[in-house]
N, C-alpha and C positions, 0 to 999 in steps of 0.2 A: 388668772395671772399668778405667775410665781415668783421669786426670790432671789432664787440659786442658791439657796442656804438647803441644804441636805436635813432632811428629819429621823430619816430611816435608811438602814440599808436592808431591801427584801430581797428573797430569793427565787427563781423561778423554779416553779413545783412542775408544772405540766406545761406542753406545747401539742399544738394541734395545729399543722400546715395544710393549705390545700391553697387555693392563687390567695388566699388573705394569711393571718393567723392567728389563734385564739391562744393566751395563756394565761396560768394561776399565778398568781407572785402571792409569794410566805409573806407575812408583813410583822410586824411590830406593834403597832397602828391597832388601837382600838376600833374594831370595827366594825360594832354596833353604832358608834358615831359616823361611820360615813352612808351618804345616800346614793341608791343605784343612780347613775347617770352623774353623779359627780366627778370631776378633774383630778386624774393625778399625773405629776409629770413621773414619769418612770424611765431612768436615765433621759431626762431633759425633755423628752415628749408627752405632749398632754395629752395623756388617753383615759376614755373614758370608761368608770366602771358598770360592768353589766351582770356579774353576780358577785356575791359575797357568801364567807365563810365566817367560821369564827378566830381566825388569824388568817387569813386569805380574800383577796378580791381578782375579779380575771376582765380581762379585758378584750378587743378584736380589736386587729392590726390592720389596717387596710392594706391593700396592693400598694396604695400610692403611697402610705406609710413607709410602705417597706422599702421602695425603691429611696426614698429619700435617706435614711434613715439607716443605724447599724441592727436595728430590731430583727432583722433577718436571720442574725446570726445567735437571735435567743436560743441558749439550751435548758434543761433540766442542769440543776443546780447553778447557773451564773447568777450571779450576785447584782444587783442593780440600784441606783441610786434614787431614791423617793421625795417626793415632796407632797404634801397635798398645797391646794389651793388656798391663796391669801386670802382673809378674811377682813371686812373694814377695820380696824385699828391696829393690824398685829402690826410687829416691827418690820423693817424694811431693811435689812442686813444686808442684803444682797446687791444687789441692782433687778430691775422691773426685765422679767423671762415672759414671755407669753407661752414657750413651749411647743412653739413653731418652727422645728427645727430647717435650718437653711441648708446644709448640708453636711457630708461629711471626712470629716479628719483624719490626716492619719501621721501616728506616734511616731517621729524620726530622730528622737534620742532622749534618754532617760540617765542623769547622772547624779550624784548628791552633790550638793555645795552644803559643808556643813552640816548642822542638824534640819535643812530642809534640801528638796530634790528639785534639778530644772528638767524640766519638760520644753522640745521642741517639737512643734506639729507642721504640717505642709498641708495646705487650703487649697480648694478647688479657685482657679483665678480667678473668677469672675467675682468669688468671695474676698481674696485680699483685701480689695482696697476699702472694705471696712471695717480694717482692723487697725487699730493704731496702738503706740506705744501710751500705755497707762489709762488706757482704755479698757475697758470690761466686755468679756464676752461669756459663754454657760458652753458650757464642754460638759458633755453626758449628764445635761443639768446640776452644773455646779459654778457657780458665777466667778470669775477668776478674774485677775488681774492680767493683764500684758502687761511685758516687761519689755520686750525688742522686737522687733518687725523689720525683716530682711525679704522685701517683694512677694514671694506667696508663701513665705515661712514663718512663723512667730513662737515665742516663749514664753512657761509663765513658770513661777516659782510656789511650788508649796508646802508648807508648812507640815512638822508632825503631826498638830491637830487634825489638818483638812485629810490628812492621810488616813488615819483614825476611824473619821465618822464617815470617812464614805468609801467610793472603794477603789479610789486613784491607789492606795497602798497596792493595788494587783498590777498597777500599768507595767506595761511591756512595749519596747519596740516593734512596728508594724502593727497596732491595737488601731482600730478603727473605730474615733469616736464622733457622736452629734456633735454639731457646730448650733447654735444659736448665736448672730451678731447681735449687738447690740441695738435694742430700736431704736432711739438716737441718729447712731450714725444712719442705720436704714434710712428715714426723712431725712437727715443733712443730706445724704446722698443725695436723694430722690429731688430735692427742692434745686439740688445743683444743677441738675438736670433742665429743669425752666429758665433760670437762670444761664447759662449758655446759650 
């Protein structure tokens, strides 16, 4: 389980494509503290590490990864947003990411208000309806607030900081990002469902 609170921003060092994908990400991240087989979300997906370096760990992307997922489109040098896995007493800053990601976004305008930027995104439909206004969802694994919700379109506002530490300062119109909804709403939904 993750956060959505960003730890690190890594970079992708190597890609290796064949039907899956294998790649290095540059880290940060002491990592002789992390264990093979450990969780990290890398832009919001939990993927698991399979070797380590002495500032590098690499992972394998599956097929089905890929399809869900903007991972496909990893290169040599893009930039990615990290988390490792919560630990029992760290803080809870975020809201609760499993790093399952549901599907994906894509970036339909980018403008400043002020000293922070609005982001609108457009949802695959099936995703809309659980997304609500002041509700929380993890975009490229970063736990954000909704601010408006217009049928399969919604907003969020970010701040200098959030710009900063992670690497929404790059976004761009037509970027293609992970959606994680919120799991909340998943079971409200789901329990609706009986209930009818």
């Amino acid at each position: 389980m993750f956060t959505g609170i960003i730890t690190d921003i890594g970079r992708i060092a190597e890609v290796t494509r064949t039907e899956d994908l294998r790649a290095r990400i540059a880290t940060a991240y002491d990592t002789s503290r992390i264990e093979l087989g450990a969780s990290i979300a890398s832009d919001g997906v939990c993927l698991t590490v399979t070797r380590l370096g002495p500032d590098w760990y690499e992972v394998f992307v599956s097929g089905e990864t890929l399809n869900k997922t903007n991972l496909g489109g990893w290169e040599v040098g893009k930039r990615v947003n990290l988390e490792r896995a919560l630990k029992v007493g760290d803080e809870l800053g975020g809201h609760i990411v499993s790093g399952h990601v549901d599907g994906v976004a894509e970036v339909t305008d980018v403008h400043d208000e002020g000293d922070s930027t609005r982001i609108s995104f457009k949802v695959p439909g099936d995703l809309a309806r659980f997304i609500a206004p002041k509700g929380s969802v993890a975009l490229n694994g970063t736990s954000l607030t909704v601010n408006e919700v217009d049928g399969d379109t919604f907003g969020v506002n970010l701040i200098t900081h959030t710009k900063e530490v992670t690497t929404w300062g790059d976004v761009r119109v037509g970027d293609k990002v992970n959606l994680e909804i919120d799991t909340l709403a998943r079971y409200v939904a789901r329990l609706g469902e009986y209930a009818a």
